[in-house]
C-alpha positions as CSV (number, residue, x, y, z in Angstrom):
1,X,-6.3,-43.8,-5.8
2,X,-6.6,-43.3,-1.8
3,X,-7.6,-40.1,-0.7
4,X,-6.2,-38.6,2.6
5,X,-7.3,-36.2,4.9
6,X,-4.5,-33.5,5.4
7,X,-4.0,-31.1,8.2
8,X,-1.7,-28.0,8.1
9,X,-1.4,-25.9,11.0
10,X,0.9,-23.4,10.7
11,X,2.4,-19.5,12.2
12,X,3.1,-18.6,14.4
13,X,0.1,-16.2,15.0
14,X,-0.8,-14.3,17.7
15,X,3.0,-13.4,18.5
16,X,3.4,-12.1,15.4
17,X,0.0,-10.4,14.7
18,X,0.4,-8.3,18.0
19,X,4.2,-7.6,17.5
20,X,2.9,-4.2,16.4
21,X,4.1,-0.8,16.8
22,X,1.2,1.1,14.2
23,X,-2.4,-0.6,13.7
24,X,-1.2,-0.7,10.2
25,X,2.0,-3.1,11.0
26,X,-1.3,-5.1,13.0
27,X,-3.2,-5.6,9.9
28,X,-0.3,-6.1,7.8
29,X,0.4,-9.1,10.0
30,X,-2.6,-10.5,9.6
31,X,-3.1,-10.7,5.9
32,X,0.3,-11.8,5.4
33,X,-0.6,-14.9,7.4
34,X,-3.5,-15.0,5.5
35,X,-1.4,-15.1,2.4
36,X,0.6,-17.5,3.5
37,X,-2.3,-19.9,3.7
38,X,-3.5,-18.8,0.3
39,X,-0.4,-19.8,-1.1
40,X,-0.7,-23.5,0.3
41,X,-3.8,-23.9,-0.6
42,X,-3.2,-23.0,-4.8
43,X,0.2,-25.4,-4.2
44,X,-1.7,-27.7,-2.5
45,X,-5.1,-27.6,-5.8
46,X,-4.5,-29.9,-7.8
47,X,-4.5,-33.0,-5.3
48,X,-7.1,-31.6,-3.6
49,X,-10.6,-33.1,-3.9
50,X,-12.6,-31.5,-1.3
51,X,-11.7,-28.6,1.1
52,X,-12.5,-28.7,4.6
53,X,-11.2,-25.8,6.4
54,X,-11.4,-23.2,4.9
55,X,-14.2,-24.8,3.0
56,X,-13.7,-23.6,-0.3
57,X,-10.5,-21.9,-2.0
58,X,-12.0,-18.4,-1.4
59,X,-12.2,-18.6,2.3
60,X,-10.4,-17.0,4.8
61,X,-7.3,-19.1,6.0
62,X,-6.8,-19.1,9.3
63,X,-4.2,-20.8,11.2
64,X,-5.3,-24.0,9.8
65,X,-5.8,-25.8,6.8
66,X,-7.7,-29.2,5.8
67,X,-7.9,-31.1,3.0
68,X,-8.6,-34.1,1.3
69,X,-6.0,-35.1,-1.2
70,X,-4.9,-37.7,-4.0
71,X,-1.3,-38.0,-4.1
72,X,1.6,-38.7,-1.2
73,X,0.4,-36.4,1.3
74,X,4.0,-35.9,2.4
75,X,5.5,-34.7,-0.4
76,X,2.4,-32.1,-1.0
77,X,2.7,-31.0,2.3
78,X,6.8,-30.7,1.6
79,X,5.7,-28.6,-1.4
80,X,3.4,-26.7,0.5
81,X,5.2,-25.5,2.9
82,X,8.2,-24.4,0.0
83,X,5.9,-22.7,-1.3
84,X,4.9,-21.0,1.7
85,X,8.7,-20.3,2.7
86,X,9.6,-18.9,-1.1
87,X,6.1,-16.1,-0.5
88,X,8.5,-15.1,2.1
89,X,11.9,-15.0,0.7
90,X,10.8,-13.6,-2.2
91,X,9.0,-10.5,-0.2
92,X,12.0,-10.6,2.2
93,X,14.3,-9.9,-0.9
94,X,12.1,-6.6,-1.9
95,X,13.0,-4.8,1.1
96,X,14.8,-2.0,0.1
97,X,17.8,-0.3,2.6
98,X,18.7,-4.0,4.4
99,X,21.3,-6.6,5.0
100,X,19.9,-8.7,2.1
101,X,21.9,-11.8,2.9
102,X,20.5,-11.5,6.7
103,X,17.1,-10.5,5.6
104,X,16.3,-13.4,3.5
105,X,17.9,-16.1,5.6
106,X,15.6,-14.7,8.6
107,X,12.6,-15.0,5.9
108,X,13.7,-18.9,5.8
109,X,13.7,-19.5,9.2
110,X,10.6,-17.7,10.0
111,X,7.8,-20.1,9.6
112,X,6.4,-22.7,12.2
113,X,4.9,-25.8,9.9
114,X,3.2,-28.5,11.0
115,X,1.4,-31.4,9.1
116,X,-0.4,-35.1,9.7
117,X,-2.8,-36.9,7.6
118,X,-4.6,-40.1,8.0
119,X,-6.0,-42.1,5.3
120,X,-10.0,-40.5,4.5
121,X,-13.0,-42.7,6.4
122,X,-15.3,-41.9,9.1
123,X,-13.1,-41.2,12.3
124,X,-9.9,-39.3,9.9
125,X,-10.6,-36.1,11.4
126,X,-10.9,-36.7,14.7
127,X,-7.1,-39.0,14.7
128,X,-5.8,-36.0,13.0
129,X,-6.7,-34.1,16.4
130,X,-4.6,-36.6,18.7
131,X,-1.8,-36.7,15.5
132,X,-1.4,-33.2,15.4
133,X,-1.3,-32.7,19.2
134,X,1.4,-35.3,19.6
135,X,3.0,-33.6,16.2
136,X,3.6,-30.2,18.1
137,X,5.1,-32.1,21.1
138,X,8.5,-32.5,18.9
139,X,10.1,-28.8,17.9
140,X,11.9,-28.7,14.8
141,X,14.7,-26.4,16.1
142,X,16.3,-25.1,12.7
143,X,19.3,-23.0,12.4
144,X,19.6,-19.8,13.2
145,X,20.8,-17.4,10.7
146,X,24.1,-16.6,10.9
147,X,24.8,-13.1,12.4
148,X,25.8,-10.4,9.9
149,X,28.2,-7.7,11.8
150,X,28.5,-4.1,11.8
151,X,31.9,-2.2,11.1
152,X,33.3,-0.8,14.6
153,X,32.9,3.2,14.4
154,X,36.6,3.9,16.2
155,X,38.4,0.9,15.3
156,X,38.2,-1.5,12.0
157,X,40.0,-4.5,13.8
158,X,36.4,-5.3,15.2
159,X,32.4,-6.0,14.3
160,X,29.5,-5.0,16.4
161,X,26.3,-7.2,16.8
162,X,23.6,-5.5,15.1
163,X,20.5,-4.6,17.6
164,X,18.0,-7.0,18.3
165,X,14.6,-6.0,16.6
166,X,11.9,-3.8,18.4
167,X,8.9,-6.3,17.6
168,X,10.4,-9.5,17.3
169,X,13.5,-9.7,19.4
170,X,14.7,-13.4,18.4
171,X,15.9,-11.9,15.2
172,X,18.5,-9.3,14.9
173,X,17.7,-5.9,13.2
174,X,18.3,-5.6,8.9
175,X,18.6,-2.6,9.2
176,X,21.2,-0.2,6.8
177,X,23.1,1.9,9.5
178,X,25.2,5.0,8.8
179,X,28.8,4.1,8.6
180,X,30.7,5.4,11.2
181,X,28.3,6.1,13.4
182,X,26.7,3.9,16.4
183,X,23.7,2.0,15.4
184,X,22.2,5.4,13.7
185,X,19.6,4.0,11.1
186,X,20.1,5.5,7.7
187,X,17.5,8.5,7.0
188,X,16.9,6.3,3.5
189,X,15.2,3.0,5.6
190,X,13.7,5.9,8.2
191,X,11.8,7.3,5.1
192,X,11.2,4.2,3.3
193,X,9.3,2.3,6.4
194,X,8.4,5.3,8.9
195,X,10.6,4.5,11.6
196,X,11.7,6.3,14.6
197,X,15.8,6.6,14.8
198,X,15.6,3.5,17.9
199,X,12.9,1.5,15.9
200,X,15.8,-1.0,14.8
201,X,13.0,-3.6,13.1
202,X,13.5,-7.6,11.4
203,X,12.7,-8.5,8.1
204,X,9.2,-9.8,9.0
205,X,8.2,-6.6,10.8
206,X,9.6,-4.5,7.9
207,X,7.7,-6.9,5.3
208,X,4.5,-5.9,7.2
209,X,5.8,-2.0,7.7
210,X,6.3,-2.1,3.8
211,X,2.6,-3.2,3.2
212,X,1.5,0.6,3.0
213,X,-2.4,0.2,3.4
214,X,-4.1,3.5,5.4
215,X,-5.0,2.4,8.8
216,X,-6.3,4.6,11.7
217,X,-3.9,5.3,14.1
218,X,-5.6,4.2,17.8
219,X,-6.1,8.0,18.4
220,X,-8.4,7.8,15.2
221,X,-10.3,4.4,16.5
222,X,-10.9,6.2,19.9
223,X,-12.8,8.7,18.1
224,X,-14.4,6.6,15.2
225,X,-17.9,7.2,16.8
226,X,-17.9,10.9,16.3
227,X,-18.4,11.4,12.6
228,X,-21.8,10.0,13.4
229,X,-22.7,12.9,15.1
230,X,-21.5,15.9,13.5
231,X,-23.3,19.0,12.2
232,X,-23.4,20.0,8.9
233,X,-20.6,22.7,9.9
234,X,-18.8,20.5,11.7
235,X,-18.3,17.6,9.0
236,X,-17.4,20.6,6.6
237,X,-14.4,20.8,9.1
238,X,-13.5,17.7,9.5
239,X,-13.3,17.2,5.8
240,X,-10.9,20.1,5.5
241,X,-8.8,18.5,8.0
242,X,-8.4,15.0,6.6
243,X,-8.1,16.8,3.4
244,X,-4.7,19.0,5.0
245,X,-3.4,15.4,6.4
246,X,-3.4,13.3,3.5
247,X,-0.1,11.7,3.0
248,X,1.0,12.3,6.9
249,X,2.4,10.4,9.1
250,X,-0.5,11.7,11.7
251,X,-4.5,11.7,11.1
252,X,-7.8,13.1,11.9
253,X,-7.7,11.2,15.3
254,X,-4.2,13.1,16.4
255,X,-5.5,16.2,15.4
256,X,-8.2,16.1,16.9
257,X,-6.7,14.9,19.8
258,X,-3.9,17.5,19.6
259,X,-1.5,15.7,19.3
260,X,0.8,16.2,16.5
261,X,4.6,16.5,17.2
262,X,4.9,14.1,13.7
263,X,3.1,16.7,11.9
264,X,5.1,17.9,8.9
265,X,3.4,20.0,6.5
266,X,3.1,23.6,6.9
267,X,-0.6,24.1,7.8
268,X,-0.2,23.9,11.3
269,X,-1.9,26.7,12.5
270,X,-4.5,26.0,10.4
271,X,-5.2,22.8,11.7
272,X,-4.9,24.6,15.4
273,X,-8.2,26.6,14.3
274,X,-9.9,24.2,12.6
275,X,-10.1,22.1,15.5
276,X,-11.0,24.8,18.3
277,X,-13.9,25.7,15.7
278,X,-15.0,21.9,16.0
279,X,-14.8,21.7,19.3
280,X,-16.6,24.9,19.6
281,X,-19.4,23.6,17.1
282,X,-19.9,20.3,18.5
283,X,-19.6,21.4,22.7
284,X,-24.1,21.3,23.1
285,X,-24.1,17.8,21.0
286,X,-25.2,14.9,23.3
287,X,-22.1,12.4,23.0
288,X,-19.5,14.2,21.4
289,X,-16.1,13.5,23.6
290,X,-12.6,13.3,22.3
291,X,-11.8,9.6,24.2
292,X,-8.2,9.0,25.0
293,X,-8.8,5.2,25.5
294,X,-10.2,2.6,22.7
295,X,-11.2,-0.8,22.8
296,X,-9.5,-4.2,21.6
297,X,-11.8,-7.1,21.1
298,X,-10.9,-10.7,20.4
299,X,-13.2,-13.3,20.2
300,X,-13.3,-16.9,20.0
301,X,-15.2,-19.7,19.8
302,X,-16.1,-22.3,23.0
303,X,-15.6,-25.9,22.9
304,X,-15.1,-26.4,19.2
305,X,-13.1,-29.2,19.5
306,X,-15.9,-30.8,21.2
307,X,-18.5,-29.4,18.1
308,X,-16.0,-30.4,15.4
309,X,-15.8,-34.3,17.0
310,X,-19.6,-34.8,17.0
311,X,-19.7,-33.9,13.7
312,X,-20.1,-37.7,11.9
313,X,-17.9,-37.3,8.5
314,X,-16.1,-34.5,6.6
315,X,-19.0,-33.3,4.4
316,X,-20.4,-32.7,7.9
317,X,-16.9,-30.6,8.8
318,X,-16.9,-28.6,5.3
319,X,-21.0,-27.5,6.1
320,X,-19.5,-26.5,9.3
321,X,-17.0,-25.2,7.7
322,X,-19.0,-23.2,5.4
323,X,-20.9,-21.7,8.2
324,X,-17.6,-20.0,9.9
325,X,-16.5,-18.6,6.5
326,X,-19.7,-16.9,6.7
327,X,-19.5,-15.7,9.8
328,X,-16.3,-14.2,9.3
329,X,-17.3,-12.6,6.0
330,X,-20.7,-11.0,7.4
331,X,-17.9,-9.9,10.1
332,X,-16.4,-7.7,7.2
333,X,-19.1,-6.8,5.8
334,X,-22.0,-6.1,8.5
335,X,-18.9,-4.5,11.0
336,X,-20.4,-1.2,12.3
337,X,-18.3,2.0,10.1
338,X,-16.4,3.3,13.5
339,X,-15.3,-0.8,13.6
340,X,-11.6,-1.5,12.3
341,X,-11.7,-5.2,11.7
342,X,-8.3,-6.4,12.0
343,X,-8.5,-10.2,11.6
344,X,-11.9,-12.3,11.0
345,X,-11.0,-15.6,10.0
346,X,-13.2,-19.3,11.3
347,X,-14.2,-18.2,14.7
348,X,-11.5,-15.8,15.5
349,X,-12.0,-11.8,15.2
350,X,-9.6,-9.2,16.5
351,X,-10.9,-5.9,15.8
352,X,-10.3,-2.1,17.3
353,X,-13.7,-0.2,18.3
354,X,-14.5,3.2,20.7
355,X,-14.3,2.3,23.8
356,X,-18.0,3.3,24.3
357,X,-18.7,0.8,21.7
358,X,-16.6,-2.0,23.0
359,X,-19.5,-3.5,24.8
360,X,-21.9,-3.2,22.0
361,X,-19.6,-4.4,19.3
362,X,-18.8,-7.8,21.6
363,X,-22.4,-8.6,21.6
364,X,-22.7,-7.6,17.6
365,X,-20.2,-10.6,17.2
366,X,-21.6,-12.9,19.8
367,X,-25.6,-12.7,17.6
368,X,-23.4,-12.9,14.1
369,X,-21.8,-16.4,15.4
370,X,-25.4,-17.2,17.4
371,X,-27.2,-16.8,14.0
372,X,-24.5,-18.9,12.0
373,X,-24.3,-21.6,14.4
374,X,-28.5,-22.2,14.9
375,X,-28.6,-25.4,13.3
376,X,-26.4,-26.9,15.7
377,X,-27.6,-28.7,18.6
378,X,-25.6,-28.2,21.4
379,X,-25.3,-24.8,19.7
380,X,-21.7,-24.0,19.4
381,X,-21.3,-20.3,21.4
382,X,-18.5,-17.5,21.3
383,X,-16.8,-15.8,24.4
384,X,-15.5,-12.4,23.8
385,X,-12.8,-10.6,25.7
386,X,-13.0,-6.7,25.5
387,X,-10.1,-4.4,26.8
388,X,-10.4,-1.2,27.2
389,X,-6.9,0.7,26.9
390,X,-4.9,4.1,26.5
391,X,-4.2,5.4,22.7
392,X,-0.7,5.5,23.7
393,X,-0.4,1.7,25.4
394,X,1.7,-0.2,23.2
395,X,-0.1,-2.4,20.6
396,X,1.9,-5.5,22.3
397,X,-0.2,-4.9,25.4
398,X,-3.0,-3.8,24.0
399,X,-3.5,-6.8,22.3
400,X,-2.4,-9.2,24.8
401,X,-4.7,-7.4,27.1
402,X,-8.0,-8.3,25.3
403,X,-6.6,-12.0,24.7
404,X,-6.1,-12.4,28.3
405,X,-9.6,-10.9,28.6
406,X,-10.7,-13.9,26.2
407,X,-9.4,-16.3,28.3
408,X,-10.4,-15.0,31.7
409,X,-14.4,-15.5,30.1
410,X,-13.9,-18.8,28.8
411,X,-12.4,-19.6,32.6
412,X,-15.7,-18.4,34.1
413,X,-16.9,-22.2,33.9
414,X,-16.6,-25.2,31.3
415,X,-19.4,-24.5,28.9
416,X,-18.2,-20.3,28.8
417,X,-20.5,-18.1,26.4
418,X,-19.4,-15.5,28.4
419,X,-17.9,-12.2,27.9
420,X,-14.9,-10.1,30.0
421,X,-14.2,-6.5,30.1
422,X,-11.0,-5.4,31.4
423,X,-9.8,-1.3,31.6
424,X,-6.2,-0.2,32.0
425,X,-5.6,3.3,33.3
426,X,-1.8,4.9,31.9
427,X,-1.2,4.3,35.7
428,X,-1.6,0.6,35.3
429,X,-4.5,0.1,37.2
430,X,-6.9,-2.5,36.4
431,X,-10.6,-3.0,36.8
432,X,-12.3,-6.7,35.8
433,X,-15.3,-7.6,35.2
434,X,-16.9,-10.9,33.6
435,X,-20.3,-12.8,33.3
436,X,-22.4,-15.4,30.7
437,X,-24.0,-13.7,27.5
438,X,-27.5,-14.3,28.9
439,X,-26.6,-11.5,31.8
440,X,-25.6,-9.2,29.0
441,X,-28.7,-7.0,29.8
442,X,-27.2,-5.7,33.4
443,X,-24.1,-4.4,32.1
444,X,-25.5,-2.9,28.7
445,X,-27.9,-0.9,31.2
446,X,-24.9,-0.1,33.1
447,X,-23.1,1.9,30.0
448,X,-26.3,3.4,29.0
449,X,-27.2,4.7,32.4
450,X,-23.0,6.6,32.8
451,X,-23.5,7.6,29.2
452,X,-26.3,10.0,29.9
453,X,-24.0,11.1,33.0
454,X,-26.8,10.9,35.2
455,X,-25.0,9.0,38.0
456,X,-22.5,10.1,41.0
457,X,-19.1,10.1,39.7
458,X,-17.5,8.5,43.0
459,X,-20.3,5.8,43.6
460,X,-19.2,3.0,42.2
461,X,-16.1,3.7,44.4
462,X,-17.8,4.0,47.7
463,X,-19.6,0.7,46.8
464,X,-16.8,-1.1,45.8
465,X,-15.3,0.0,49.2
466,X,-18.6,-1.0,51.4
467,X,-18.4,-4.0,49.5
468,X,-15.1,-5.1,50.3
469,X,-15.9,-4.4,54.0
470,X,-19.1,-6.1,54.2
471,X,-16.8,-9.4,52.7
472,X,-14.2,-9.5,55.3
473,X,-17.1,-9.0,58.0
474,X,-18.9,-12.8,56.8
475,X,-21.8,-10.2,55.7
476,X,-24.8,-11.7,54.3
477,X,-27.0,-11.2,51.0
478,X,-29.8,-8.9,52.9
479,X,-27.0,-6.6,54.8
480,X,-25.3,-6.0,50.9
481,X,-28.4,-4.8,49.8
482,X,-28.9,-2.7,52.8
483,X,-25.4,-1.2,52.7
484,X,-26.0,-0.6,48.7
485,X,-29.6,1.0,49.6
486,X,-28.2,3.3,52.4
487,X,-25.2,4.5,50.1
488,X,-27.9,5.3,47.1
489,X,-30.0,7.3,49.6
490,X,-27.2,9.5,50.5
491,X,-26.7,10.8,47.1
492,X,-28.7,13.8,45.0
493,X,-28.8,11.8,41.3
494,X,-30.0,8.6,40.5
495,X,-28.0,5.8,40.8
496,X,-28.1,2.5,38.9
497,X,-30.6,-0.2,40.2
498,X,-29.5,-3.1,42.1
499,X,-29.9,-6.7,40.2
500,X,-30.3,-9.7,42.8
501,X,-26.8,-10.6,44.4
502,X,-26.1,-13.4,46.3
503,X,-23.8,-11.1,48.7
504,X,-21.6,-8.8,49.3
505,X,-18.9,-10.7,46.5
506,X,-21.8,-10.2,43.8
507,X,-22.3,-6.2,45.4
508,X,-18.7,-5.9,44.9
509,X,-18.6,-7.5,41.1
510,X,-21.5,-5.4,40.2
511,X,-19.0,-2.5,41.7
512,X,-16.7,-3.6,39.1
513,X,-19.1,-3.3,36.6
514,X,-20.0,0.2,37.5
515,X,-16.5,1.5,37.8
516,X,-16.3,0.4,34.1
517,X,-19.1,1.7,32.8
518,X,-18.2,4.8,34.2
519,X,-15.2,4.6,32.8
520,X,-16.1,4.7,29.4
521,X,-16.9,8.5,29.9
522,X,-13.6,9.5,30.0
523,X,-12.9,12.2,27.8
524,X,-9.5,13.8,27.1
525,X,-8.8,15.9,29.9
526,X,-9.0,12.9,32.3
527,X,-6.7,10.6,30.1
């Protein structure tokens, strides 16, 4: 019988991953894609002879899946995306306080499926690449579900268009309302997913709101560093406090942040004293601050299309294969304990960290996949983008913001291994800084130095200024480093050494550098 390569990409993926509202609903979307591509692969076992991507049945599906198959590969990839569709349906119909008719129908529509497949010999793979792109060229555009109405409050004659959802506003919200009144969500579907009275959400985002797994809130990532460094006293605490939250719809990260309007329970002031003896306890140790930003990192591999065509025939793409599962399980596994590893799957991580281990936890990720990838000659390299943003920023942006941080690395020229770190201030100001992975050195000495607070607060300003003077002037190389040395000499504390710049564009890039290293010191009364 003739065997056949089989490619399945489907999502979508990143749109739906980020439309987030809690870091739970974030994670939720993640596995459930995840799932998805489980449940393809067991439809898809019994024709398979040898998996490619992921390379065995226990891997982590990504956004794509490869096979090699017996059988007409049309009809299994028919079945496999049924399958696929019925996960859905069948989670859409478990939703409790919806429009089930509307909920399940949006659960149909949902899904963005694409398949090729090329009889199996030595070039298969790399035709599937040309097959697919041309495959996503031609849209299937399906039907839209039919809108399901509200009763008017004042006059039965007429219907009302129910709200679009928060997160994914194609689709309109499921929602149970309360009759009679104007779009007022029913305090049953408030309860059941957590939702705030305007958070009018679509069956996908309430499938992911209805996967209840504890996840810290951002305020909790911002501060994942500290429970390294508390005292004895201190951790006792802390343990009392998590111990007074459990079950709330706030954590140990708003507390200690203060923030906790959606506290419920009735151990408020309690929790007031508890953290002002923390704080109190913890003021002398050397890095305790309560951070009101965190950091998003996304990473991704360069040039793997280039990688994967070298490769001569598909036992060579399953090794390969093999070697990104690993990564992304030594990715769960080896992750730091203030990491919250959102998605590791091939050569694609999202993941929440401190911001003032954003920079570290990049280049954790960038040895994991240099380590994996050793064998390979060119050796295949990753380009993380790092953003560092407010606990309050919407997770939309938040996310978003690191992805465009990935791709402004990978632009910095066409073989990348490069890294980006971008800061967003609640103002919406923006500092950018990027360079290659074999630079790394200048920047990690950059954090290190601001950590120890041993550097002017305004001087990476006042360079940054000099800098962008000396540019519009035509200045050259030795008058940046004279304007640089003249501003250093001017100041009481030490100040960060210059590397070798070209001119006053690298003075003012190394600026950038230092304004976000700096940064990273923020501490809650400067949010």
């Amino acid at each position: 019988m003739s065997e056949y390569l089989l490619r399945i990409s489907y999502g979508p993926v990143q749109p739906f991953i980020s439309a987030s509202r809690k870091t739970r609903d974030l994670k939720a979307g993640s596995e459930l894609l995840v799932r998805l591509g489980k449940e393809m692969l067991e439809e898809l076992a019994p024709a398979v002879t040898r998996y490619v991507f992921p390379s065995s049945p226990d891997g982590t599906c990504a956004n794509i899946l490869e096979v090699v198959v017996q059988g007409d590969p049309k009809e299994l990839a028919r079945a496999a995306k049924e399958r696929a569709i019925r996960y859905l349906v069948d989670a859409a119909s478990k939703l409790k306080h919806v429009n089930q008719q509307l909920a399940e129908a949006q659960a149909k529509t949902f899904l963005e499926f694409y398949a090729v497949w090329t009889e199996l010999d030595e070039g298969a793979h790399e035709r599937l690449d040309g097959m697919m792109a041309a495959r996503k060229t031609v849209r299937d555009f399906g039907r839209a579900p039919e809108p399901v109405g509200l009763p008017h409050p004042e006059d039965s004659q007429f219907v009302l268009y129910r709200p679009k959802s928060l997160l994914l506003p194609e689709y309109d919200s499921v929602l149970d309302y309360v009759p009679g009144a104007m779009f007022e969500i029913s305090p049953e579907a408030r309860r059941e997913y957590d939702l705030k009275q305007t958070e009018h959400l679509d069956a996908l985002s309430l499938i992911k709101r209805s996967r209840k797994k504890p996840m810290p809130s951002t305020r909790s990532v911002a501060v994942a560093d500290i429970p390294d460094l508390l005292t004895e006293r201190a951790r006792e605490i802390w343990n009392e406090a998590e111990r007074i939250l459990q079950g709330q719809s706030v954590d140990v990260g708003d507390w200690l942040a203060n923030d906790m309007d959606e506290y419920e329970g009735p151990d408020q002031h309690r929790l007031n004293d508890l953290r002002k003896q923390l704080i109190e306890e913890m003021r002398d140790v050397e890095g305790f601050r309560i951070r009101p930003y965190y950091a998003v990192i996304h990473a991704d591999g360069d040039n793997m299309g280039k990688v994967l065509s070298a490769l001569p025939n598909v036992e060579a793409l399953a090794e390969f294969s093999a070697k990104l599962d690993r990564f992304a399980e030594e990715v769960a596994s080896k992750s730091p304990g203030y990491a919250t590893v959102v998605f590791a799957g091939g050569d694609d991580v999202l993941a929440l960290v401190p911001m003032n281990k954003g920079f570290a936890y990049a280049r954790f990720l960038h040895n994991l996949f240099e380590e994996q990838m050793a064998s390979y000659s060119p050796r295949p390299s990753l380009s993380v983008g790092i953003a560092f943003v407010h606990v309050k920023e919407d997770l939309r942006e938040a996310v978003g913001f690191a992805m465009q941080m990935e791709k402004y690395a990978k632009a910095i020229d066409p073989e990348k291994n490069a890294f980006a770190i971008g800061a967003r201030t609640r103002g919406g100001t923006e500092v950018l800084y990027r360079d290659k992975w074999d630079r790394a050195d200048v920047v990690e000495e950059l954090f290190a130095f601001f950590e120890q607070k041993t550097g002017p607060r305004g001087f990476p300003y006042e360079v940054a200024e000099e800098a962008e003077r000396l540019i519009a002037v035509g200045a050259d190389q030795s008058v940046a480093r004279a304007a640089y040395l003249r501003l250093a000499g001017k100041k009481e504390g030490a100040v960060p050494d210059l590397p070798p710049i070209g001119g006053p564009q690298d003075l003012a890039t190394f600026a950038n550098a230092m304004k976000l290293a700096h940064f990273t010191t923020r501490s809650g009364e400067e949010a």
